[in-house]
N, C-alpha and C positions, 0 to 999 in steps of 0.2 A: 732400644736406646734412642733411636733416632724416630721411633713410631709418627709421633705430633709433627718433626719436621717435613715427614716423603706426606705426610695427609696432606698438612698446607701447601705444599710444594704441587702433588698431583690433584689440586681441586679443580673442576673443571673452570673457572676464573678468578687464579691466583694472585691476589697481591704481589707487587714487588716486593724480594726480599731485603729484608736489611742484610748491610757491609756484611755481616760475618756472615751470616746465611749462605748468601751469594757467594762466599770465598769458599765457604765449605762446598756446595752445592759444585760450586767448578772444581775445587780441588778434587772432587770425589769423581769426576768427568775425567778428569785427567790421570787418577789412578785408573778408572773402568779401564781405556783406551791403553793403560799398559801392561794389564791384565789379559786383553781381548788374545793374545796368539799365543796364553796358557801359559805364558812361563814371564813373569812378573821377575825381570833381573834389578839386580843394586843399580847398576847403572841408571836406570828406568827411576826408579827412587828417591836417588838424590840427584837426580832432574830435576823430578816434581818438584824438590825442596827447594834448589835452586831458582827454580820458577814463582814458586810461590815467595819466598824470600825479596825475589825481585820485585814483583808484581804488587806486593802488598807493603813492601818494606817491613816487612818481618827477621827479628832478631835469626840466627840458625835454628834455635831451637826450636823457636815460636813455629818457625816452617817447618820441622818435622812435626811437632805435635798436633798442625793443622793438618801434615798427609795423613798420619795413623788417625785422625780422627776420621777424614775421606777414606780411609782404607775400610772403616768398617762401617760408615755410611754405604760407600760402595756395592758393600758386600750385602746390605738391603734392601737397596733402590729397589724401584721397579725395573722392568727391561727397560734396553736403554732408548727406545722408541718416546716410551712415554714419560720416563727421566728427562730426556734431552729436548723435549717440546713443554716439560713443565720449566725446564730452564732459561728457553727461550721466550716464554711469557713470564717470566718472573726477571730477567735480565736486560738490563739495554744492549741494544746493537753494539755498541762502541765498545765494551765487555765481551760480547758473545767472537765478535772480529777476532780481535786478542785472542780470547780462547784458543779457538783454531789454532793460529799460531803456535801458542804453548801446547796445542796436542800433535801437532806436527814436530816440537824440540823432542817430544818425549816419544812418540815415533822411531824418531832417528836416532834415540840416545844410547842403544847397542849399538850400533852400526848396522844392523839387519832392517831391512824394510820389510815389511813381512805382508804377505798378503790379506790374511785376515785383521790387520793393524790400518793397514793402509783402505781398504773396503769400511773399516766401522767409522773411519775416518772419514770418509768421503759420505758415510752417510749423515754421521752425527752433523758436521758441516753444512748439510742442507737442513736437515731436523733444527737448527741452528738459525736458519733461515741464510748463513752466510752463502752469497754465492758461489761458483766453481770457476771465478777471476778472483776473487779476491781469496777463496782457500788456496789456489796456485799458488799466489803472492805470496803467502802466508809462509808455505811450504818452499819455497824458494828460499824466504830469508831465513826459515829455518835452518834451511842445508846448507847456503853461507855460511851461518854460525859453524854448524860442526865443521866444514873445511876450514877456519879461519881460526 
């Protein structure tokens, strides 16, 4: 389903995607990453949705029909090595920042910090090119949110 879009996406010097590309492409970063410690809860889900919702200014719906369409983008990608480095040359900085952020809401959105969530995180974040000051940050204002 999504064949044309992981080709373009993983060329070796990708165009920038267009708006929706780019929405799906992160939305589907942010399902991987709540996928990544095997057990993909509701809670995790309608994060995303929330997130995406936010992010995009998307109706409710609109924001799930964009995760399930990430859900099975996802579930094609290449590993996330080479996913998340075709996203950072198809993405601006100022987007890929955010991200972070939004994979750290969705992180925390069990309450469980889990190891293999937290490690795909810290790696995607650099594959990202974000740095490990400004993914702290990220992750900080995440965890305010859920305390608050």
């Amino acid at each position: 389903m999504f064949a044309d879009f992981l080709t373009r996406l993983i060329q070796p010097e990708p165009d920038q995607l267009p708006d929706r590309d780019a929405r799906l492409a992160l939305a589907a970063l942010l399902v991987r990453i709540a996928r990544s410690d095997g057990e993909y809860a509701h809670e995790e889900a309608e994060r995303i949705d929330r997130i995406l919702a936010s992010r995009y200014a998307l109706a409710p719906a609109e924001a799930e029909t964009l995760r399930h369409d990430a859900e099975k983008l996802e579930a094609e990608a290449p590993d996330t090595v080479r996913f998340t480095r075709a996203i950072k040359d198809a993405v601006p900085y100022e987007e890929r920042e955010g991200v972070v952020e939004a994979l750290w809401d969705v992180v925390l959105a069990d309450g469980i910090r889990d190891e293999e969530e937290d490690g795909l995180l810290r790696l995607v974040a650099n594959l990202l090119g974000v740095n490990d000051r400004d993914s702290a940050l990220a992750r900080q204002r995440a965890e305010r949110r859920q305390d608050g």
